[in-house]
NUPA-189955 format. One record per residue: residue in three letters; x, y, z of N, C-alpha, C, CB in turn. Coordinates in Angstrom, 1 decimal, padded with zeros to 4 digits, m for minus. Atoms other than C-alpha are relative to their C-alpha. Glycine has a CB too. Example, Ala and Ser with C-alpha at 12.3 -4.5 7.8 and 13.67 -1.06 7.14 Angstrom:
NODE rest    n_u    n_v    n_w   ca_u   ca_v   ca_w    c_u    c_v    c_w   cb_u   cb_v   cb_w
NODE  ala  000.9 m001.2  000.0  012.3 m004.5  007.8  000.9  001.2  000.0 m001.0  000.0  001.2
NODE  ser m000.9 m001.1  000.0  013.7 m001.1  007.1 m000.8  001.1  000.8  000.4  000.5 m001.4
//
This chain:
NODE rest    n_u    n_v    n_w   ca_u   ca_v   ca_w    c_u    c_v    c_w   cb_u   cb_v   cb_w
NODE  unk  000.9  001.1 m000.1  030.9  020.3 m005.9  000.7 m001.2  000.7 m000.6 m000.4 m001.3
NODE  unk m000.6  001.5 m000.7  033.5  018.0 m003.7 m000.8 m000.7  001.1  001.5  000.3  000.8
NODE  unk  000.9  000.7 m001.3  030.7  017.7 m001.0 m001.1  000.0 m000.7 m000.3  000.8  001.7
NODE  unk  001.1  000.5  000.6  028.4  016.5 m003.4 m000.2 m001.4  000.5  000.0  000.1 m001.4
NODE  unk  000.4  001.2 m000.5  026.9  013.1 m001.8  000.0 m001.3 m001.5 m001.7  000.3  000.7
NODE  unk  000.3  000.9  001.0  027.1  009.8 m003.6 m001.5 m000.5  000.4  001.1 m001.3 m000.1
NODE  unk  001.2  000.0 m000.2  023.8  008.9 m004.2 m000.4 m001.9  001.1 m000.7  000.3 m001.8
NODE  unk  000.4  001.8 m000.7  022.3  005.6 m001.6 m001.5  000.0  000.2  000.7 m000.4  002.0
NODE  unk  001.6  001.0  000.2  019.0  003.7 m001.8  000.5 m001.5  000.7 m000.5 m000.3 m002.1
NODE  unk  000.3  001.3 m000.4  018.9  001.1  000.5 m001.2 m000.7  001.0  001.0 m000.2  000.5
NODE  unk  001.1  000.8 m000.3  016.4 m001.1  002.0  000.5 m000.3  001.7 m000.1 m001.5 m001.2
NODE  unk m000.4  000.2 m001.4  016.9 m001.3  006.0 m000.4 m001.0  000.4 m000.3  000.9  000.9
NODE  unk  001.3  001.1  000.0  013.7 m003.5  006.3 m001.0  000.1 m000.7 m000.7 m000.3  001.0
NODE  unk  001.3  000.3  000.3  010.5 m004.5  005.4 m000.7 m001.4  001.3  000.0 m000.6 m001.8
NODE  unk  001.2  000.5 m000.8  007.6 m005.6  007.9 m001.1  000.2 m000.2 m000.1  000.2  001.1
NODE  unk  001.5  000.0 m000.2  004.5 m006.2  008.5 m000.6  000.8  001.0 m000.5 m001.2  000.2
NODE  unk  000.6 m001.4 m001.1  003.0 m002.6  010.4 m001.2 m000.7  000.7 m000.7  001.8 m001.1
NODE  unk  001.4  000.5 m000.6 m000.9 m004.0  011.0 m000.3 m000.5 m000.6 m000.9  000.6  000.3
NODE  unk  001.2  001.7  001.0 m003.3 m007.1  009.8 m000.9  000.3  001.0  000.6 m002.2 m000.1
NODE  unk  001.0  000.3 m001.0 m006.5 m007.0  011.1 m001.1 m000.9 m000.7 m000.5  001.4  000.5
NODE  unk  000.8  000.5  000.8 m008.9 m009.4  010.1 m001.8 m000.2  000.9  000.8 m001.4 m000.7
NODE  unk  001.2  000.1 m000.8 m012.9 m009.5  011.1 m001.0 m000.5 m000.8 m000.3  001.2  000.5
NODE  unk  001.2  000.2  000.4 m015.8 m011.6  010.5 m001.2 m000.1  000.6  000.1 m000.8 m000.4
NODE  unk  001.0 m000.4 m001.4 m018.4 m010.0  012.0 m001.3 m000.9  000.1 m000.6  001.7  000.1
NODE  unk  001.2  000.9  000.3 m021.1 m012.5  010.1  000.0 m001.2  000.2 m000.5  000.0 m001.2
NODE  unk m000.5  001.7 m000.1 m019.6 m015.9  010.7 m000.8 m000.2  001.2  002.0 m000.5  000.2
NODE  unk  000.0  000.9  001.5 m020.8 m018.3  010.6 m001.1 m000.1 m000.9  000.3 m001.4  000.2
NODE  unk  000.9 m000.1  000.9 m024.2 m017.7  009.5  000.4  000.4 m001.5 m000.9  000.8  000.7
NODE  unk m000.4 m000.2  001.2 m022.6 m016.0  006.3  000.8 m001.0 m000.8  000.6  001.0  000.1
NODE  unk m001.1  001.3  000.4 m020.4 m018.9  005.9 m001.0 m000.8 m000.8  000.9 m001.1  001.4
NODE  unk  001.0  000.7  000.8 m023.7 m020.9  004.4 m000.5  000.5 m001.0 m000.9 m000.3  000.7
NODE  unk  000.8 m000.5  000.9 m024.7 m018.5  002.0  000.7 m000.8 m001.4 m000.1  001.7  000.1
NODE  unk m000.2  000.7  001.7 m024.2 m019.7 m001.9  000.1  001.2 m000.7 m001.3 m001.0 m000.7
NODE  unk  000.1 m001.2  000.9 m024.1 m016.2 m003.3  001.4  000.7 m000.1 m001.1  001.0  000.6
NODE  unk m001.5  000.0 m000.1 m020.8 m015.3 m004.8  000.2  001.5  000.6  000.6 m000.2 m001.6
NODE  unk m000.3 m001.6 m000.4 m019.3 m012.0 m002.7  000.6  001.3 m000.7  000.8 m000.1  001.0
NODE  unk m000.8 m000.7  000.5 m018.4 m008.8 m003.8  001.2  000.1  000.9 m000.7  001.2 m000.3
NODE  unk m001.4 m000.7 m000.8 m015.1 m007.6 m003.5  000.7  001.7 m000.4  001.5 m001.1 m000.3
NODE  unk m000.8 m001.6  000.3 m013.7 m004.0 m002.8  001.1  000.0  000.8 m000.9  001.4  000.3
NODE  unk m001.2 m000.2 m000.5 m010.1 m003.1 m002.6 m000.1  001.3 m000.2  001.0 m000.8 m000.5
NODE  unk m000.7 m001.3 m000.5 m008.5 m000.2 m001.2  001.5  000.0  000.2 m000.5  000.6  001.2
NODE  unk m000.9 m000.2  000.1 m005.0  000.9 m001.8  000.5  001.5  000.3  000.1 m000.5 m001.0
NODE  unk m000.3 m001.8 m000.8 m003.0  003.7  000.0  001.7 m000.4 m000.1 m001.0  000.3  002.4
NODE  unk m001.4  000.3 m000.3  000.6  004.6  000.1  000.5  001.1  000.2  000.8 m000.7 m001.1
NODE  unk m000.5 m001.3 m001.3  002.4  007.0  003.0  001.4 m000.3  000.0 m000.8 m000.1  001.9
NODE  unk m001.1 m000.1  000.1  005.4  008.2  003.2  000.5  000.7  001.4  000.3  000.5 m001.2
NODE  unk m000.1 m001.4 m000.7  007.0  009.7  006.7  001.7 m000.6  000.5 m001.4  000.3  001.6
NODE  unk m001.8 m000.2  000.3  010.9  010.8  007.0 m000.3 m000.1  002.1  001.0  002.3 m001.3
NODE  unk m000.4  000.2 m001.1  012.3  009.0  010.1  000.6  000.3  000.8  000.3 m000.4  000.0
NODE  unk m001.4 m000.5 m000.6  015.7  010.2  010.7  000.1  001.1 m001.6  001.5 m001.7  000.4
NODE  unk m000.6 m000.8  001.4  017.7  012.6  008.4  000.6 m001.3 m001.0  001.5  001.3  000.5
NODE  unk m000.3  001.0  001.3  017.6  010.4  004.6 m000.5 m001.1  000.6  001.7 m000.3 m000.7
NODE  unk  000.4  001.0 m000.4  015.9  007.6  006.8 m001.6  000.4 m000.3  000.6 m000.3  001.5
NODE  unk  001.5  000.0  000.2  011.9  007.2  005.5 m000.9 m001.6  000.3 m000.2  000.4 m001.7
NODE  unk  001.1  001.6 m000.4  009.1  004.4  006.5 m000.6  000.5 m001.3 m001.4 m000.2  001.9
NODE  unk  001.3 m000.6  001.1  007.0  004.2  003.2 m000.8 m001.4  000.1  000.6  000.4 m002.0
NODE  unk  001.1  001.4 m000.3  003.8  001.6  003.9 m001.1  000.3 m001.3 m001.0  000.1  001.9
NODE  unk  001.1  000.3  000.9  001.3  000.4  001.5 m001.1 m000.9  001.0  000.6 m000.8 m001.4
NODE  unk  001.7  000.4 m001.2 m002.1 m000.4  003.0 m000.6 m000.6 m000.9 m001.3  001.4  000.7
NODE  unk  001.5  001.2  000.5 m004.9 m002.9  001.5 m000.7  000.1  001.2  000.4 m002.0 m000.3
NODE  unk  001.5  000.1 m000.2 m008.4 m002.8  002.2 m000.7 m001.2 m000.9 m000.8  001.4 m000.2
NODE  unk  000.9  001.5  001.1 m010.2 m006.1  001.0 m000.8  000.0  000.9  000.7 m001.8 m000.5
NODE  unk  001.3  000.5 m000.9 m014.0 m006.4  002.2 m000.7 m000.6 m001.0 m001.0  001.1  000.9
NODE  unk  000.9  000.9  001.3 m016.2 m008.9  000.5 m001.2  000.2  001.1  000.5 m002.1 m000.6
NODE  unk  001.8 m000.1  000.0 m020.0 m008.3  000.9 m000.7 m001.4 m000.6 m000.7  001.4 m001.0
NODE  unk  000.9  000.7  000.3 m022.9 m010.5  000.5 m001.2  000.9  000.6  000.3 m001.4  000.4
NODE  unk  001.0 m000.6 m000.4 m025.8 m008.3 m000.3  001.1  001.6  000.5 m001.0 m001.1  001.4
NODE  unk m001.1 m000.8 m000.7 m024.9 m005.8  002.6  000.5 m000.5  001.4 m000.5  001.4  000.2
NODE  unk m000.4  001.3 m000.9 m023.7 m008.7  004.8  001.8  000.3 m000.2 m000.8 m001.8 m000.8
NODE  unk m001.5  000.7  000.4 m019.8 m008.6  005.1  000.6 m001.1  000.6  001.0  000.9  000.2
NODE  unk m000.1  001.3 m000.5 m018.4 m011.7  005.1  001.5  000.3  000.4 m000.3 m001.3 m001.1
NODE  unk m001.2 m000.2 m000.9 m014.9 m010.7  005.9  001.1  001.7 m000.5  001.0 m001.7 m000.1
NODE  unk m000.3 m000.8 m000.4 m012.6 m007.8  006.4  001.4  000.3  000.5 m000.8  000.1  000.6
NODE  unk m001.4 m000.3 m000.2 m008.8 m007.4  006.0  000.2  001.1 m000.5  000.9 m000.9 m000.5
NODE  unk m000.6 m001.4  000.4 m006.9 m004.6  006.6  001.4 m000.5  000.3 m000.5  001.4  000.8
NODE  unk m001.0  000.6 m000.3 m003.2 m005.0  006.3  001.0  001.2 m000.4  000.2 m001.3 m000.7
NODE  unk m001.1 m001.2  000.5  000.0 m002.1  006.2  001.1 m000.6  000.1  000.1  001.4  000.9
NODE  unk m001.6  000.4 m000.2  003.2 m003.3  005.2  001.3  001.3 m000.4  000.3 m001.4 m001.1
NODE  unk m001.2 m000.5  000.1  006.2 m001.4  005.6  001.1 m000.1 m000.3  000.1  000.2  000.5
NODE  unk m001.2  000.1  000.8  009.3 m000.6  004.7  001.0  001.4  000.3 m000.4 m000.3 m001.6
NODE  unk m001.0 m000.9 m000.2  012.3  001.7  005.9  001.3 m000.3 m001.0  000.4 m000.1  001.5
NODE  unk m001.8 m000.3  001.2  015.0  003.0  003.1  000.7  001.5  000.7 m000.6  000.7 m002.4
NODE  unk m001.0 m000.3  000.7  018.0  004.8  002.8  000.1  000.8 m000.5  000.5 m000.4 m000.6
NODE  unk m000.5 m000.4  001.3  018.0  007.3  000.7  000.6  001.6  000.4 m001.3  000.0 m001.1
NODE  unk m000.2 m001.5 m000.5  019.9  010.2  000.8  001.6  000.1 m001.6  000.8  000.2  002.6
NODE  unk m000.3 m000.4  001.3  022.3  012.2 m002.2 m000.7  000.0 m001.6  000.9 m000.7 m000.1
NODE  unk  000.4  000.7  000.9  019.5  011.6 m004.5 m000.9  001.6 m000.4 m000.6 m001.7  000.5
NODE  unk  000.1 m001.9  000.3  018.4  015.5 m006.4 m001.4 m000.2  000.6  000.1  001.0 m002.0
NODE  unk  000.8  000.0 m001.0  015.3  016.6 m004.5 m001.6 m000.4 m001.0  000.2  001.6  001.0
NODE  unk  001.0  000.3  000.9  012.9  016.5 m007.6  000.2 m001.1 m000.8 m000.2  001.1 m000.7
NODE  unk  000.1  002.1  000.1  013.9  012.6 m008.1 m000.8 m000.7  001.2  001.9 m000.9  000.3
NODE  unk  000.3  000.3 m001.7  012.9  012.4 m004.2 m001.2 m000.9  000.0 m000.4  001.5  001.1
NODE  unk  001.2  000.2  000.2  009.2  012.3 m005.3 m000.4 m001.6 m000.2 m000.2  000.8 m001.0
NODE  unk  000.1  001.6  000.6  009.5  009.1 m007.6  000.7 m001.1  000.6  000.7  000.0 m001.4
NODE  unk m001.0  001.4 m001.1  012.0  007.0 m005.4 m000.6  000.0  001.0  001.6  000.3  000.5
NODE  unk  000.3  000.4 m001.1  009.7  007.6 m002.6 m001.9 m000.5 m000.3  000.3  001.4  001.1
NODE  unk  002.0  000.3  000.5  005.9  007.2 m004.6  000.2 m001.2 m000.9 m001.0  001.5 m001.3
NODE  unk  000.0  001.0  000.9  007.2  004.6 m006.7  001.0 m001.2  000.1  000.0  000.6 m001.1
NODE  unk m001.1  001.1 m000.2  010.5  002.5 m005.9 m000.5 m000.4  001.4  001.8  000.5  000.1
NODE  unk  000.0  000.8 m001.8  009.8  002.1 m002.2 m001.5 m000.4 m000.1  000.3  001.3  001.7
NODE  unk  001.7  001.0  000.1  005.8  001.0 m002.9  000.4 m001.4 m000.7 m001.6  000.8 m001.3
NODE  unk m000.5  000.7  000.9  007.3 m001.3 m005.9  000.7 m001.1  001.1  000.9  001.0 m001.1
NODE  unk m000.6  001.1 m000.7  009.7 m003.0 m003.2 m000.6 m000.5  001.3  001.3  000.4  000.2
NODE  unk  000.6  000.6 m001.5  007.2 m003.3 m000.2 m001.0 m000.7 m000.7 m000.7  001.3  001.4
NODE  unk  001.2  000.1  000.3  004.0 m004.3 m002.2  000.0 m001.3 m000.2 m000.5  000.8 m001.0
NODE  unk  000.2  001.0  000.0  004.8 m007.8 m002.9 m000.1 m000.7  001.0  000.4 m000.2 m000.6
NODE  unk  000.1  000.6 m001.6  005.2 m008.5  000.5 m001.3  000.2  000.6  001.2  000.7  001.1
NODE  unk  001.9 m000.6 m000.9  001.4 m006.8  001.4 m000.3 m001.1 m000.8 m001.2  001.9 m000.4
NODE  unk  000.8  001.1  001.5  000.2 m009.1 m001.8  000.0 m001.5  000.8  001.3 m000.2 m002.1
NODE  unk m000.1  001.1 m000.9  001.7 m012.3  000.4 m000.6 m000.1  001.3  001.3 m000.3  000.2
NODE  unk  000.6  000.1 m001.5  000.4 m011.2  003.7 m001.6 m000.1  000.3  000.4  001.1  000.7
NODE  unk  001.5 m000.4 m000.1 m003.1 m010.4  002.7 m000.4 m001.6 m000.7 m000.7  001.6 m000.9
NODE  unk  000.4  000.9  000.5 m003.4 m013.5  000.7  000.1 m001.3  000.5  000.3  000.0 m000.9
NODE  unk m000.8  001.1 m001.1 m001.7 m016.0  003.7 m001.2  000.2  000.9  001.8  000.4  000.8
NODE  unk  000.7 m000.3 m000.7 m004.4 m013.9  006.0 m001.6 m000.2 m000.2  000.4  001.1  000.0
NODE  unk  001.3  000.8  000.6 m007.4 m015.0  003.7  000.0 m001.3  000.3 m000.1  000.0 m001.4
NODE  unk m000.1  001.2 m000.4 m006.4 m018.4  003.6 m000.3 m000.3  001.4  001.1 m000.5 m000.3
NODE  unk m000.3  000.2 m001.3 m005.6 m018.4  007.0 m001.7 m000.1  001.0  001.0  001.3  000.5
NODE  unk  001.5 m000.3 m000.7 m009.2 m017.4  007.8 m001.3 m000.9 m000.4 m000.4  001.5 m000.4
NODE  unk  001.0  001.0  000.4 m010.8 m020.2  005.7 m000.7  000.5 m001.4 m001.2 m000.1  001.2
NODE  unk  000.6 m000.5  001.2 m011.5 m018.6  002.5  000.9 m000.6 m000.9 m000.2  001.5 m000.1
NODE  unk m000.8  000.3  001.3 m010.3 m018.9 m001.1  001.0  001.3  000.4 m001.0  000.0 m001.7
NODE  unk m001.4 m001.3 m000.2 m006.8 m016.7 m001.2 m000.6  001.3 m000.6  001.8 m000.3 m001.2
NODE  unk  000.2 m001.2  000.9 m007.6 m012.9 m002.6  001.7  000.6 m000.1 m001.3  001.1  000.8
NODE  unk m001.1 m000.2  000.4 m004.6 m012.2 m004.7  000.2  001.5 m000.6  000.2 m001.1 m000.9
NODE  unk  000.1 m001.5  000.5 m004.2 m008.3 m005.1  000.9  000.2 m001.2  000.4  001.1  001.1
NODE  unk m000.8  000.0  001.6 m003.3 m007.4 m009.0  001.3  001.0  000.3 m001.0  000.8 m001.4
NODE  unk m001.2 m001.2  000.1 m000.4 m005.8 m009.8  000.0  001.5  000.0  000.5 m000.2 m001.1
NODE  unk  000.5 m001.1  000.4 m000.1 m002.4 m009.6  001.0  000.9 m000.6 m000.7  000.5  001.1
NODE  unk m001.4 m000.9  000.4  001.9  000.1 m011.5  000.1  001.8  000.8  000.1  000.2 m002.0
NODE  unk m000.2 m001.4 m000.2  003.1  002.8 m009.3  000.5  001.2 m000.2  000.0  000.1  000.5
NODE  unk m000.5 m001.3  000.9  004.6  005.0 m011.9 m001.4  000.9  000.1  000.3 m000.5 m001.7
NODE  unk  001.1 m000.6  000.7  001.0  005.3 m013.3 m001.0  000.8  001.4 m000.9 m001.3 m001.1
NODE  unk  000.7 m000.6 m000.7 m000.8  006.0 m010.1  001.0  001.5  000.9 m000.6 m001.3  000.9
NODE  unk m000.9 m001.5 m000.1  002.2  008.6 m009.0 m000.2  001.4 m000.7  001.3 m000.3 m000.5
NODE  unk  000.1 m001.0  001.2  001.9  010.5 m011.9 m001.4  000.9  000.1  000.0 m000.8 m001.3
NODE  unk  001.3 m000.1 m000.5 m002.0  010.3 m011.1  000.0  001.0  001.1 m000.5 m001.4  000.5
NODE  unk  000.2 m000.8 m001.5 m001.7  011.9 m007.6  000.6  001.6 m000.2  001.0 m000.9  001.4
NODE  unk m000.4 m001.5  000.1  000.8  014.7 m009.1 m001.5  000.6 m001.0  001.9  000.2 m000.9
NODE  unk  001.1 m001.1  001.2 m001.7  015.7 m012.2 m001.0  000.6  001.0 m001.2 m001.2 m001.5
NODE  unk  000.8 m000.6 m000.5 m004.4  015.8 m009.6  000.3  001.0  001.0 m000.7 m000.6  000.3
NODE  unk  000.1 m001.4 m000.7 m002.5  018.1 m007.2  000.3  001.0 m000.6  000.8  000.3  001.1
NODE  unk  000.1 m001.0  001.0 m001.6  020.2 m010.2 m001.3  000.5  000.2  000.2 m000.5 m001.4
NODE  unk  001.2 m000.3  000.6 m004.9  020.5 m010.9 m001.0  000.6  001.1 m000.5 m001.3 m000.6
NODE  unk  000.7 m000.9 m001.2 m006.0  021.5 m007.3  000.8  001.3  000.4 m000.1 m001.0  001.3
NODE  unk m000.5 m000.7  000.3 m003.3  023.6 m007.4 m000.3  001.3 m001.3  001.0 m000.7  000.0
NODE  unk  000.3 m000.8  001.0 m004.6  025.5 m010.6 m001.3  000.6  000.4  000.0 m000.6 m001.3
NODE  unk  001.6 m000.2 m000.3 m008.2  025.6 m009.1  000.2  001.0  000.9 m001.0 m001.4  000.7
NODE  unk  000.5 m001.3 m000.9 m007.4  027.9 m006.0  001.0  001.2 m000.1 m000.1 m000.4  001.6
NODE  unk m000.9 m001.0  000.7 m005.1  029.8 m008.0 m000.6  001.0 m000.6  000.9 m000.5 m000.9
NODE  unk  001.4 m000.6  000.7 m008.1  031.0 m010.0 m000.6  000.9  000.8 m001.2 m001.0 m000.2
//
């Protein structure tokens, strides 16, 4: 085991991949008085760069409606290239579904909420999220699709 790897995790960068923002109703929507809905979308990809080199991005979707009026329309991917290599292959999973979202996501949380402002609105501050619990989430359910066409 002398060519066993020490284990590395490091952080290369973090950027900002895409922001797009659109208000396709302005400004007539801008007068309304009716408080908007809001729906968020959350996504998180992983694709191996180099050998032990990975980009892992988290995405937001925020659209607020009025009615079926949208009043605006951010989409934002922030990224993030790690490091990782020596690290056992069935750890791989969790250091890439959960450390590397964990260290890019507060940087999406600042960009989407700088991109609201920016646009004339009140900030939309995306909650916290824990991506242990939604990891865990994504394995149970490929288990579970995994058991279905096993049947």
């Amino acid at each position: 085991m002398a060519d066993q790897e020490n284990p590395v995790f490091q952080i290369q960068r973090v950027y900002l991949k895409d922001a797009s923002l659109e208000q396709p109703n302005s400004p007539g929507i801008l007068l309304e008085q009716t408080q908007p809905s809001v729906d968020i979308q959350l996504g998180v990809e992983a694709t191996p760069v180099a050998e032990g080199i990975f980009e892992v991005a988290v995405t937001a979707t925020v659209q607020t409606k009025i009615e079926d009026k949208t009043v605006f329309l951010v989409e934002a991917k922030q990224a993030g290239i790690f490091e990782i290599r020596g690290i056992p292959e069935e750890q791989m999973g969790a250091v890439i579904g959960v450390a590397c979202p964990q260290i890019v996501y507060p940087y999406l949380r600042g960009n989407v909420a700088d991109i609201v402002t920016r646009a004339g609105f009140p900030p939309v501050h995306l909650a916290e999220i824990n991506f242990q619990a939604m990891y865990e989430q994504q394995q149970a359910q490929a288990a579970g699709a995994g058991d279905a066409t096993v049947q």
